[in-house]
Structure formats: C-alpha cells, structure tokens
C-alpha positions in Angstrom: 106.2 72.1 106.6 103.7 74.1 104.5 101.8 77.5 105.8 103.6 81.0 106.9 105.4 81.4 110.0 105.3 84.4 112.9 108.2 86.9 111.5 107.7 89.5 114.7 105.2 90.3 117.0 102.0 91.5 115.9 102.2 95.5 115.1 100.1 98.0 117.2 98.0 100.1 114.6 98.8 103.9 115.1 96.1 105.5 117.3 97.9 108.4 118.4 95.3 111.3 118.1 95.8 113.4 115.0 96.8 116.8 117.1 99.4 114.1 118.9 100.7 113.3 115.5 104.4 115.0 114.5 106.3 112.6 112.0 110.3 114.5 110.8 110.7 112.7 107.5 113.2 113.3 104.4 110.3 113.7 101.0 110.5 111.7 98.3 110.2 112.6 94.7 111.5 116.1 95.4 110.5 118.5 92.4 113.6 120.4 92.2 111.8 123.4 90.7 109.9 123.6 93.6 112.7 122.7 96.1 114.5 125.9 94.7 111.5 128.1 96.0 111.2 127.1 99.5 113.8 128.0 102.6 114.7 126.1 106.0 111.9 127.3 107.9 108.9 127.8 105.8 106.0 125.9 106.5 104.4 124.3 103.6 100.3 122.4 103.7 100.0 119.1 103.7 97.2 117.2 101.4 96.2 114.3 100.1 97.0 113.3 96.3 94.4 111.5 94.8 93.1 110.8 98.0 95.6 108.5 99.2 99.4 110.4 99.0 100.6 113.0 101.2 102.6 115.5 99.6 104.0 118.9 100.7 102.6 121.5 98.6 104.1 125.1 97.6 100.9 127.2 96.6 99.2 124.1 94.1 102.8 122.7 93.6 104.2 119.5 95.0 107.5 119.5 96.6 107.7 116.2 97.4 106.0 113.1 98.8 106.0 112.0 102.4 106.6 108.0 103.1 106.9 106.9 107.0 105.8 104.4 109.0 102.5 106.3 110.6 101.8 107.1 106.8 97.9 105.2 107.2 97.8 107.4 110.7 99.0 111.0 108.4 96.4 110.0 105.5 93.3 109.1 107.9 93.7 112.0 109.8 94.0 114.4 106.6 90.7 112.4 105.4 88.8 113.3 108.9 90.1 116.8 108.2 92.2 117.4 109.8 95.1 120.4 108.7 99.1 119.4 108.2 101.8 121.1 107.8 105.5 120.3 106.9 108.1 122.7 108.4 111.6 122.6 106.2 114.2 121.2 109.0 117.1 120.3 106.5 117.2 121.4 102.5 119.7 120.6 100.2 118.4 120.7 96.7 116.7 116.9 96.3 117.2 116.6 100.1 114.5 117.8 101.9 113.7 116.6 105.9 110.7 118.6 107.0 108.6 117.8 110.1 105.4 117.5 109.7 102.5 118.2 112.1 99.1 119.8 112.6 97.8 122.9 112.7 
C-alpha cells in the first residue's frame, strides 16, 4: 500500500481576532544579558525578526524568541499591525514564561 495515510483530523487554522489573541508561552533562545535586565512584571514589545520571528524585545534587544502553536496567528497579526506585548509571568535566568497579548 503506497500514498500517505489520515494521522488526525484536519486542523482548524487560527482565526481568533488579533485583540482576541493572548498566548502564555516559556521564550526560547533567552539572551541571558538581557534576561538579567527585565523583572516579573514588566511588559516587553513584541516584533517581528526578519519578518517572520517573534521575539520579546528590551529597548532594541531580544530577550528571547516566542514558539507556540498560534505562532502563524501572532506573526500575521504583527504584519497587519497590529501591537504585542509579552508580560514576564515566571523568570528564572534562561527561564522566561511571559504572556503575550495586544495592546
């Protein structure tokens, strides 16, 4: 038996709107540097890298990178313009769970 089988159901693309959109995520690549500036708390912008990465910024600096599972959703509505945020929920020198949302 040749060809690719079903593995799940179909997935419903993210249409949530973007003002809708709050994802709580732990960054990755967290720039330690950085991560020893910030506090639980602060709210840090959200842009793209390159156009296609979202990253938490501190002033031009990147904290770290967000990956989830509405990441297309995060970078389409940062591309329509829409302003982001990521408010530090948990930080523990590399370990750093912010929630991110707009506004």
């Amino acid at each position: 038996m040749s060809g690719r089988g079903n593995p799940g159901p179909d997935l419903v693309p993210d249409i949530r709107p973007c003002d809708q959109l709050v994802l709580e995520v732990v960054l990755v690549d967290v720039d330690m540097a950085i991560s020893a500036r910030v506090s639980v708390a602060d709210r840090l912008p959200v842009s793209l890298v390159d156009e296609r990465y979202p990253a938490a910024f501190l002033d031009a600096d990147r904290l770290g990178s967000i990956a989830s599972g509405a990441l297309s959703r995060l970078v389409q509505c940062l591309r329509e313009g829409e302003t982001f945020g990521a408010e530090i929920l948990v930080l523990d020198a590399a370990y750093v769970k912010v929630r991110v949302s707009s506004g």
